[in-house]
C-alpha positions, 0 to 999 in steps of 0.5 A, a space after each residue: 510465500 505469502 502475496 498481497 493482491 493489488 485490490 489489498 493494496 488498493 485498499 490499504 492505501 485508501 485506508 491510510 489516505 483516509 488516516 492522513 490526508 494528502 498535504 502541500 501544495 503537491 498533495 504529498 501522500 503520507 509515508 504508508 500510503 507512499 510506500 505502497 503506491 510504488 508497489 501498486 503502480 509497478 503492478 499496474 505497469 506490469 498488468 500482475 494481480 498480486 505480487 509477493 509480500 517478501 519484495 516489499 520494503 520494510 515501510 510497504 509491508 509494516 503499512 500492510 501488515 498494520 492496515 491488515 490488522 486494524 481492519 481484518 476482525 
């Protein structure tokens, strides 16, 4: 089973804020970084340092996947 840690997952919502920077009024995240905050602030909550990639949703885990390609050489 493969895990992401929450310092990756940090980092890959920095990078994806960095790609497409929060709009509106509200600040809205764009849907990668969205979809990875949930799984980062529910991390935060339980106090885990990593979490399995298999529990994240199709958006989180294609946002991780693609964050870890285009910045992993």
């Amino acid at each position: 089973m493969l895990y992401i840690t929450i310092q990756e997952l940090e980092a890959a919502i920095n990078y994806w804020r960095n790609q497409s920077p929060a709009v509106g009024d509200e600040l809205r995240l764009c849907p990668e970084a969205a979809a990875l905050a949930k799984p980062y602030a529910l991390m935060i909550v339980q106090g885990s340092q990593r979490m399995p990639l298999d529990v994240l949703d199709e958006l989180a885990r294609t946002a991780i996947q693609t964050f870890n390609r285009l910045t992993q050489s």
